[in-house]
VMD Tcl script that draws the C-alpha trace (Angstrom):
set ca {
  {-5.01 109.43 -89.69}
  {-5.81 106.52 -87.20}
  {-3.39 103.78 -86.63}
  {-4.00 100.34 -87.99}
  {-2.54 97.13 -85.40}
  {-2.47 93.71 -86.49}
  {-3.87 91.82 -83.65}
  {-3.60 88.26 -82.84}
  {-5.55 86.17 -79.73}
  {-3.95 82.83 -79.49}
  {-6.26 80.43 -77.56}
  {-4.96 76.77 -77.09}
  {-7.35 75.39 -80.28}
  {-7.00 78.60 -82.38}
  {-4.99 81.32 -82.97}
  {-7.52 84.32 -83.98}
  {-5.81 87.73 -85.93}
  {-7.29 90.68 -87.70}
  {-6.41 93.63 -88.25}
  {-7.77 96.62 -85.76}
  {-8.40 100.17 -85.34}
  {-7.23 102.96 -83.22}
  {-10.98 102.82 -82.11}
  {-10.88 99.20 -81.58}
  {-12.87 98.43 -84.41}
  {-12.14 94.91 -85.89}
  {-12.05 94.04 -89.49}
  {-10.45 91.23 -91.85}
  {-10.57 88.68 -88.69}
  {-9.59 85.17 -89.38}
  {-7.99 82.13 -87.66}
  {-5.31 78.97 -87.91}
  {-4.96 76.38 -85.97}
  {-2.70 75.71 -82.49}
  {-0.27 73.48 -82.42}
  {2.62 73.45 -79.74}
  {5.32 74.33 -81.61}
  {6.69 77.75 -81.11}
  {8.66 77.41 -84.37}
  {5.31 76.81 -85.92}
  {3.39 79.49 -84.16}
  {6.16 82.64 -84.43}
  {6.33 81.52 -88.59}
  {2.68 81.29 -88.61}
  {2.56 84.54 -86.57}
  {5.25 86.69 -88.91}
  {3.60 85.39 -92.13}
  {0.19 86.84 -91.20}
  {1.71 90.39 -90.34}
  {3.02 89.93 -93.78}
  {-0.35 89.26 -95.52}
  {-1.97 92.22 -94.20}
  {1.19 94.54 -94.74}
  {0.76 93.50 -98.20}
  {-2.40 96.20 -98.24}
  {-2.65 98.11 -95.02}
  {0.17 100.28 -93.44}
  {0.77 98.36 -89.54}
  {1.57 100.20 -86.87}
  {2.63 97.43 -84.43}
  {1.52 94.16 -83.02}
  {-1.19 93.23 -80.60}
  {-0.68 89.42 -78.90}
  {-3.26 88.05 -76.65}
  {-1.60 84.51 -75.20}
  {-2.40 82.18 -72.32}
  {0.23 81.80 -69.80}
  {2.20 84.36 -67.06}
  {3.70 87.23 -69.29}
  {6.17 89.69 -68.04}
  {6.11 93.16 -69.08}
  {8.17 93.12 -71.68}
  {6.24 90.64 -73.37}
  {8.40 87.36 -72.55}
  {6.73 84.68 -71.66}
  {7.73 82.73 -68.53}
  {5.19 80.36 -69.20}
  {2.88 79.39 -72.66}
  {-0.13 78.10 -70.81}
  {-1.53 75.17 -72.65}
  {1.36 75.83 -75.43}
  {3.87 74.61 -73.59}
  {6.95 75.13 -76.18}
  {6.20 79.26 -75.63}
  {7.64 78.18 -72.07}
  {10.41 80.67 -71.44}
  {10.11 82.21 -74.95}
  {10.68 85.77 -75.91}
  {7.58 86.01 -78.06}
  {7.46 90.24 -78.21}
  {11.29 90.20 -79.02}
  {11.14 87.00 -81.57}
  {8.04 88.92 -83.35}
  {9.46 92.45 -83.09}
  {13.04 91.14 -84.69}
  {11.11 89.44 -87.57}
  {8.76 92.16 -88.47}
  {10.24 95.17 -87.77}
  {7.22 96.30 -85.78}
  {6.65 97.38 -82.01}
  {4.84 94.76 -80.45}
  {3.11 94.08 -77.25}
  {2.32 91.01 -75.54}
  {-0.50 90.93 -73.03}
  {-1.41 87.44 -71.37}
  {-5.08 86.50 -72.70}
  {-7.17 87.06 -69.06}
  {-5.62 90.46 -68.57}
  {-5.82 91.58 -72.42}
  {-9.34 90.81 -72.06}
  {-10.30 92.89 -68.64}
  {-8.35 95.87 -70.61}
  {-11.31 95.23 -73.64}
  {-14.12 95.31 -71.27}
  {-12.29 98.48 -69.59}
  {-11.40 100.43 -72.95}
  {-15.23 99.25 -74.81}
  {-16.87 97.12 -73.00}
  {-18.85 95.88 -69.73}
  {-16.43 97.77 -67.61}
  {-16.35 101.14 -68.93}
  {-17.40 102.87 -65.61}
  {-15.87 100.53 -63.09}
  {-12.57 100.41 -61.54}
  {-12.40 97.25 -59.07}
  {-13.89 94.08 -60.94}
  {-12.64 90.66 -62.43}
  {-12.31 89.12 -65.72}
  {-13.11 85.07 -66.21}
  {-12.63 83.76 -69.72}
  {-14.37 80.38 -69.49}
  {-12.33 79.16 -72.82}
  {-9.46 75.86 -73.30}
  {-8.97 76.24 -69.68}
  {-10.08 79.04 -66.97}
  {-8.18 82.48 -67.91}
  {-8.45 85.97 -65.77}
  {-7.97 89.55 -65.23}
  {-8.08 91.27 -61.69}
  {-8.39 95.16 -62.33}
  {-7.92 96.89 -59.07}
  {-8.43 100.65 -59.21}
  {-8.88 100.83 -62.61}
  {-5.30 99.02 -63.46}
  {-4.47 95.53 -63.93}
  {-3.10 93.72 -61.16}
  {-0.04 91.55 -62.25}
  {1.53 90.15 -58.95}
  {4.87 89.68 -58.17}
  {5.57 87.69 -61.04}
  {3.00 88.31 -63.33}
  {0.99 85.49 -62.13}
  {-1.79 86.84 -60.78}
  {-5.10 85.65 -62.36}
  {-4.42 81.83 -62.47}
  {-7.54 81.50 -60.61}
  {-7.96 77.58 -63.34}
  {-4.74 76.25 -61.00}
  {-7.01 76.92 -57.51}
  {-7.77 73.34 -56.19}
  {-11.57 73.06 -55.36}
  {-11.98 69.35 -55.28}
  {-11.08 66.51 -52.55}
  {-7.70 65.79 -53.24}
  {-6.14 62.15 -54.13}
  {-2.11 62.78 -54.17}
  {-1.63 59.41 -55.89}
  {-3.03 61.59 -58.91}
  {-2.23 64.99 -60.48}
  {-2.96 67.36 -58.49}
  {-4.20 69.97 -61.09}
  {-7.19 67.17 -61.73}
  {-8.97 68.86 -58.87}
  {-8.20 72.58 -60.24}
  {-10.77 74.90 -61.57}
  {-9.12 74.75 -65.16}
  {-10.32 70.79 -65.17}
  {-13.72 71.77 -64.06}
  {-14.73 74.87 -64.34}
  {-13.54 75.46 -68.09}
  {-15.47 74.98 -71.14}
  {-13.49 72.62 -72.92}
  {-11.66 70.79 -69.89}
  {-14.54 71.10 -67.42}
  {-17.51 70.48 -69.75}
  {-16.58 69.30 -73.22}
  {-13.79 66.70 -72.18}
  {-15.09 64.92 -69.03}
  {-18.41 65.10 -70.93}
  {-17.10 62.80 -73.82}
  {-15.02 60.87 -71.28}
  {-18.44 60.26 -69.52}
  {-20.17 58.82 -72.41}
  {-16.84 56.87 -73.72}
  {-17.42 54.60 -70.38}
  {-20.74 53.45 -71.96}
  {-19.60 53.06 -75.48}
  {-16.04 53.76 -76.76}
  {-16.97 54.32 -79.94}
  {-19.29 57.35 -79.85}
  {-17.74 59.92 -81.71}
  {-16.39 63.28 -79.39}
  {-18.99 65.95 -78.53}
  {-17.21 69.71 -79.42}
  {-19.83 72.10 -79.41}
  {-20.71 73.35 -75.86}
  {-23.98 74.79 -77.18}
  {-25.32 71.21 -77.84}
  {-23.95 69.39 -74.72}
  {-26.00 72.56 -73.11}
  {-29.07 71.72 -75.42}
  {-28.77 68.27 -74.67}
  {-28.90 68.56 -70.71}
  {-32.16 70.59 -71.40}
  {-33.48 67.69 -73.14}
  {-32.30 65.19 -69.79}
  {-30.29 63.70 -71.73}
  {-28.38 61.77 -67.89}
  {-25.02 62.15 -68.92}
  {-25.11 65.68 -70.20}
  {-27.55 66.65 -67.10}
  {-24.88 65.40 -64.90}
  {-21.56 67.08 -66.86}
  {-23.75 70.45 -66.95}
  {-24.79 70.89 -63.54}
  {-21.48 70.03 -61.95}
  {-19.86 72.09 -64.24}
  {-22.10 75.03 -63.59}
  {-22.07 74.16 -59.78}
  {-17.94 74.23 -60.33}
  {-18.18 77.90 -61.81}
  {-20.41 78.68 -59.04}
  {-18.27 77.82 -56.31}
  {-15.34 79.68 -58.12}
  {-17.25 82.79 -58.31}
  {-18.50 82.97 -54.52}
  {-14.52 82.35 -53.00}
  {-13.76 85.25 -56.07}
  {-16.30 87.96 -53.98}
  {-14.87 87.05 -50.67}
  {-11.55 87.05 -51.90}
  {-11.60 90.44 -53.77}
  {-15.03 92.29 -53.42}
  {-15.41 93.47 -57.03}
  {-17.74 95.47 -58.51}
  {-18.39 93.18 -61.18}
  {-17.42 89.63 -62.08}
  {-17.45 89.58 -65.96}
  {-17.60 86.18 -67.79}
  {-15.78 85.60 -70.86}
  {-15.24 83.07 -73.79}
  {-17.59 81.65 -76.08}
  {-19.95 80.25 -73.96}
  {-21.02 83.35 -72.59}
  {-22.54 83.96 -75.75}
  {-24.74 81.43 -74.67}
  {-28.49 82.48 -73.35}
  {-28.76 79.00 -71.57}
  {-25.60 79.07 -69.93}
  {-26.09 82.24 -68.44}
  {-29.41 81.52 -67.00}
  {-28.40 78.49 -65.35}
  {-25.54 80.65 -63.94}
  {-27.50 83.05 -62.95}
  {-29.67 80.19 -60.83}
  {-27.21 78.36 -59.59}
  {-25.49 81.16 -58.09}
  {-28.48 82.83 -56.16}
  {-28.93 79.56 -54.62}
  {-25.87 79.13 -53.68}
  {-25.57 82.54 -52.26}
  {-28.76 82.12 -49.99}
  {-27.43 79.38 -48.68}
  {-24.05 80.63 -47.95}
  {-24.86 82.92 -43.92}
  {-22.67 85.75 -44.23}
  {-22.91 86.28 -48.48}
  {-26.55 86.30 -48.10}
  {-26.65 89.11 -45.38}
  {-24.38 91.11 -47.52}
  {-25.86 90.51 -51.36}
  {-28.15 93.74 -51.34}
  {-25.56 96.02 -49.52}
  {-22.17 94.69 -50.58}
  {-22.10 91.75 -53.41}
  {-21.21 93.04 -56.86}
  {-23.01 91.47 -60.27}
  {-22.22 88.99 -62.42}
  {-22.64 89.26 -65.95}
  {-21.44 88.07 -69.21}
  {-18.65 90.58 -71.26}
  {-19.75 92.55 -73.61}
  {-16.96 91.86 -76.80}
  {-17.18 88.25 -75.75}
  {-15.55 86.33 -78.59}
  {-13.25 89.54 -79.46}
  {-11.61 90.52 -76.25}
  {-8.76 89.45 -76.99}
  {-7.92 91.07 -80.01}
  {-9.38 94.44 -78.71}
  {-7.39 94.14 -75.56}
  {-4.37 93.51 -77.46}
  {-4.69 96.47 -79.96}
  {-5.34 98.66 -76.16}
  {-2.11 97.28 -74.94}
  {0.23 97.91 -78.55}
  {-1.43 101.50 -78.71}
  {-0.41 102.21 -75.41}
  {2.71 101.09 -75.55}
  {3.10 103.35 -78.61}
  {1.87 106.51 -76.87}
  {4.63 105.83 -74.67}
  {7.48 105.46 -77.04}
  {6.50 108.84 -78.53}
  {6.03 110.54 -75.62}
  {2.39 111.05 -75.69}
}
mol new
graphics top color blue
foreach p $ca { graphics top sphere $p radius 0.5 }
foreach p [lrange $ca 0 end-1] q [lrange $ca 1 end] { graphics top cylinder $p $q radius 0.2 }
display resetview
């Protein structure tokens, strides 16, 4: 009889759950809303596991979450949630269910998914980007996941890629205010059209903002292309940092035909302009291309991780 994990992929809007198989395959999947309160979230969190232990037999726990995770699933940092700062989120959940759990930060859980079923079945040096609330990642290097000293490794949104003004922020000029889909798009789109009149209502769908730039629509022409060029630029230091395989983008936008072909564009143009990543692109430059479970990475990834985890504890 397979094993049955309830799954959960907190993003900094939503938190996703479902339950999933030993196979990976999802089922039941549904969603609640983020807020910053790790009282909030761990209740929210525990009363779900309860729901679906009311009619399926659990295993353990799967948790996909933004920020830098140690092993044993505490969380140094929450990313955008900052009250998970310094929280023992596998511990907290384990004590309240009575279930193993394993906590996998979101970037990484979602290079395991494209690893286990996905994009990256056959490849053992490539990099994850989840283009999502702000710019998450996964470095696999010979087929495991790279986690730094720390557990850090992967922040490639906190890289500063702008000219830098230190009488501001200096995370302003960082990939996850410019290259992500909300921060980098959505937001300084809507801040963009605010200037001309305050009382346009907020823009949240990435699809039409995309739509609308097709359409020269200024304002959206302008937010898409330096967003794209932002990603761009990210993605050519990524192959001369690490020389993957494969750079695989993530997040809901990827789901997105439009998005992908301007990608695609802006990145062979920047490449043949760029001496020595030219001379190399048909020899030595790996591929870019979007994920293949997209939107369900992180769930998948997390089930990987709470299976594993309970191979080890018996022995397997």
């Amino acid at each position: 009889m397979t094993a049955t994990y309830v799954c959960f992929d907190i993003g900094g809007t939503t938190v996703k759950h479902a339950l999933v198989s030993d196979d990976g395959i999802i089922s039941q999947q549904d969603a609640f809303k983020t807020i910053d309160d790790a009282d909030y979230l761990l209740q929210h969190l525990v009363t779900t596991v309860q729901q679906y232990q009311a009619t399926q037999k659990v295993a353990g726990i799967g948790v996909s979450t933004p920020g830098i995770v140690r092993r044993d699933g505490f969380l140094l940092t929450g990313g955008a949630n900052h009250d998970f700062d310094g929280y023992p989120l596998a511990e907290k959940l384990a004590d309240a269910c009575q279930l193993p759990v394993a906590v996998e930060n979101d970037g990484n859980a979602a290079a395991i998914a494209e690893r286990w079923l996905g994009s990256a079945v056959d490849c053992n040096d490539y990099l994850m980007v989840v283009l999502g609330t702000g710019v998450g990642a996964g470095i696999v290097i010979n087929g495991e996941i790279y986690r730094g000293a720390h557990g850090m490794a992967g922040e490639f949104g906190w890289n500063v890629i702008h000219d830098i003004d230190l009488t501001r922020e200096l995370e302003s000029f960082s990939l996850n205010q410019h290259a992500a889909t909300v921060a980098g798009l959505v937001d300084r789109y809507n801040a963009s059209r605010h200037q001309v009149d305050a009382t346009v209502p907020d823009e949240t769908s990435a699809k039409t903002i995309l739509a609308a730039a097709l359409n020269h629509e200024p304002i959206a022409e302008k937010a898409v292309q330096d967003f794209i060029q932002d990603i761009t630029i990210m993605l050519l230091n990524l192959f001369s940092t690490f020389d993957p395989e494969r750079i695989l983008i993530g997040g809901g936008i990827s789901n997105n035909p439009t998005f992908i072909r301007l990608l695609q564009q802006s990145l062979d143009t920047y490449i043949s302009r760029h001496e020595s990543l030219n001379r190399i692109r048909d020899i030595a430059l790996g591929q870019v291309q979007p994920a293949k479970l997209r939107n369900d990475a992180g769930l998948i990834g997390a089930a990987y991780q709470i299976k594993q985890q309970l191979k080890v504890l018996k022995g397997v």
